[in-house]
C-alpha positions in Angstrom: 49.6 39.4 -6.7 48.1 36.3 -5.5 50.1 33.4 -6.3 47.4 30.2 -7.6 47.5 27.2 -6.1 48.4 23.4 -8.1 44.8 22.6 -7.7 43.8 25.5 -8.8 45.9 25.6 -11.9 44.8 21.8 -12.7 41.3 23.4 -13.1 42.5 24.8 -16.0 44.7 21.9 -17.3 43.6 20.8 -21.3 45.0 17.1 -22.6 44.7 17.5 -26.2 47.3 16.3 -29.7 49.9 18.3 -29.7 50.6 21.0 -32.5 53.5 22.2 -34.6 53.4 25.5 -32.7 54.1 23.3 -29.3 57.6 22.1 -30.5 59.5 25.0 -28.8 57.9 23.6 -25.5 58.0 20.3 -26.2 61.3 20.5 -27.0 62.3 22.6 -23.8 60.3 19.8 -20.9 61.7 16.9 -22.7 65.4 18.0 -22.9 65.2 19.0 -19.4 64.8 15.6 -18.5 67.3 14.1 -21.5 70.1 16.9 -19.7 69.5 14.3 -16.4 70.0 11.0 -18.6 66.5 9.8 -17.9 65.1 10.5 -21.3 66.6 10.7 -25.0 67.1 13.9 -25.9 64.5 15.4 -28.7 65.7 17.2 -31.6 63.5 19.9 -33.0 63.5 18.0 -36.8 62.4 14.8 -34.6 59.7 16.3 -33.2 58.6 17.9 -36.4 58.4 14.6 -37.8 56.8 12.6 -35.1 54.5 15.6 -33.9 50.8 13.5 -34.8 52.9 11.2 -32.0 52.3 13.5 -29.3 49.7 14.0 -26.9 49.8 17.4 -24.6 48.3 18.9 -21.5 48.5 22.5 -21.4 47.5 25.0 -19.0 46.9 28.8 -19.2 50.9 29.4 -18.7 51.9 26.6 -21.5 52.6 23.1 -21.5 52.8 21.3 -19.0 53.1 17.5 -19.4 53.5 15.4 -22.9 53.8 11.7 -23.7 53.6 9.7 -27.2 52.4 7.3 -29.2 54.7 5.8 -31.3 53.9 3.0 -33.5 55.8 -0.3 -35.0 53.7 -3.0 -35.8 50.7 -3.4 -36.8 50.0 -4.4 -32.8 52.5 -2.4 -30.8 53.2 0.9 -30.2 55.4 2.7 -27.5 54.6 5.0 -24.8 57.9 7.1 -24.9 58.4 11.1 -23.8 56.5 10.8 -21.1 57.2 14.3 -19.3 55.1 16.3 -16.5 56.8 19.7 -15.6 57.8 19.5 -12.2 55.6 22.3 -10.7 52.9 20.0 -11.8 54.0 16.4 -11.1 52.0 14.1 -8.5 49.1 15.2 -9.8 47.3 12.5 -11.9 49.0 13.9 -15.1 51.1 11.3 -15.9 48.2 9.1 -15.6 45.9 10.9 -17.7 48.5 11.0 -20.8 48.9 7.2 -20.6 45.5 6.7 -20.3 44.7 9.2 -23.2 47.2 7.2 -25.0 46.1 4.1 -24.3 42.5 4.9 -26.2 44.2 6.2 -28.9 46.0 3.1 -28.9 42.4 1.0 -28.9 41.2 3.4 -31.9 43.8 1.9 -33.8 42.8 -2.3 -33.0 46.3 -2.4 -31.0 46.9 -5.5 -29.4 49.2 -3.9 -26.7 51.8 -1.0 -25.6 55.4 -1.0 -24.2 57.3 1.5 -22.0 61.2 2.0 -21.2 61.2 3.7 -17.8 62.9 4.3 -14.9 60.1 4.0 -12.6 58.2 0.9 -13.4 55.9 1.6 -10.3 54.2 3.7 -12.8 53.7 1.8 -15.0 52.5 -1.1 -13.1 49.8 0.6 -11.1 48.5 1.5 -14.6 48.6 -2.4 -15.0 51.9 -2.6 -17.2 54.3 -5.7 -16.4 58.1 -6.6 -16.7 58.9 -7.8 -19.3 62.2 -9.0 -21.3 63.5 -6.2 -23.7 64.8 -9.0 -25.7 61.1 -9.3 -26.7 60.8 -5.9 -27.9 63.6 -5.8 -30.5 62.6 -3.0 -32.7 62.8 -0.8 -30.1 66.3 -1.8 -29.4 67.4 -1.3 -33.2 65.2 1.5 -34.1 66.1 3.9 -31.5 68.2 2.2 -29.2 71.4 2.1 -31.2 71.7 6.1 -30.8 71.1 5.9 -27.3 74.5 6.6 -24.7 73.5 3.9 -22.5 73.1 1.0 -25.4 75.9 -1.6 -24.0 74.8 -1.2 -20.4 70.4 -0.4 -20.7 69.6 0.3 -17.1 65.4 0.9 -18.4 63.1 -1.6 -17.3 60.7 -3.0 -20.5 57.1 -2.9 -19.7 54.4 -4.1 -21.3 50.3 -4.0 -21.4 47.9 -6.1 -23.3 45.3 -3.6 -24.2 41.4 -4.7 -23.6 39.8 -5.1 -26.9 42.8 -7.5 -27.7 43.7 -9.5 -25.0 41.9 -13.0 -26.9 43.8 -12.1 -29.8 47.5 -11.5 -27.8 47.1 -14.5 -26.1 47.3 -16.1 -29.5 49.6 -14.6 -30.8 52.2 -14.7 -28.0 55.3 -17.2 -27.3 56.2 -19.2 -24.3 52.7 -18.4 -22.3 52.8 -22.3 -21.4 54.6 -22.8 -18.3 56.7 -26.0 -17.3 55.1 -27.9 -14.2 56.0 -26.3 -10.9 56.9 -23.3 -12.4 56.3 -20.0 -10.4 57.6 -17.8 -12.9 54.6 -15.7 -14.1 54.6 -15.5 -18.0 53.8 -12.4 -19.5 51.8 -12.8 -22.8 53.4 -10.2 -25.7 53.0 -10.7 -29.3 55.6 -11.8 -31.6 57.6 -8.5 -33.1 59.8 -9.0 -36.0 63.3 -8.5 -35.6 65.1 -5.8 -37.7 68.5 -7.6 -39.1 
């Protein structure tokens, strides 16, 4: 038996939604990564719930990478569960989900998207920036609270203004003026309501 190469199996590689018959998988590649503490674990109800979330690429052997789209506001949504099986990372996959994402994200009038990751390198060569996760505080009491890390969050918050929207970010965002002689770069992300 001839064993077939990576470029060979990304010949066959499909991004498409994910489906209630992919949970098992799903489930499986995210927890993987969850069991090394750089992703929140996944339960199967969760997934369940959030499947119209996810976005998939699968190959003839399964899935293989997944990532999601998770919305809360009207103009932001998160990029979270991003996962590439390691027999297929560095390969363009990761940057194919985001950017599948990403135009899903348009589709809905979205003025931008935010990421907690561990490699912010990503990120920004997919033109992401830092930003403060104290700007981002629905993420921090919608999910956060459940999350082992909460008192010490070693993440970095990253965010993108999305195309279509950038006029419209730019007006709705705080502290984009910058003091005279400042070098500080400021990073233009609408206001978010705060859960209390």
């Amino acid at each position: 038996m001839v064993e077939e190469t990576a470029s060979e199996r990304e010949t066959e590689l499909v991004c498409r939604k994910a489906r209630l018959t992919d949970i098992a998988e799903l489930l499986a590649l995210i927890n993987r990564f969850a069991a090394r503490g750089i992703m929140l674990p996944r339960t199967e109800f969760e997934l369940a719930e959030n499947i119209r979330d996810f976005m998939v690429i699968v190959s003839r052997s399964g899935l293989v990478a997944c990532g999601a789209l998770h919305f809360y506001t009207a103009q932001a949504a998160e990029i979270r569960s991003l996962a590439v099986d390691s027999r297929f990372q560095k390969h363009g996959l990761g940057r194919r989900l985001v950017q599948a994402l990403e135009q899903e994200a348009e589709s809905y009038g979205l003025a931008g998207l935010f990421a907690f990751t561990y490699v912010p390198d990503f990120f920004r060569k997919l033109g992401y920036h830092e930003v403060d996760r104290g700007e981002l505080p629905l993420k921090a009491w919608k999910d956060c609270l459940r999350c082992p890390k909460f008192q010490a969050c070693d993440e970095i918050a990253m965010w993108k203004t999305l195309g279509q929207q950038a006029g419209e970010t730019a007006r709705l965002t705080r502290g984009t003026e910058r003091p005279a002689g400042s070098t500080q770069q400021t990073n233009p992300v609408p206001l978010l309501p705060i859960l209390r």
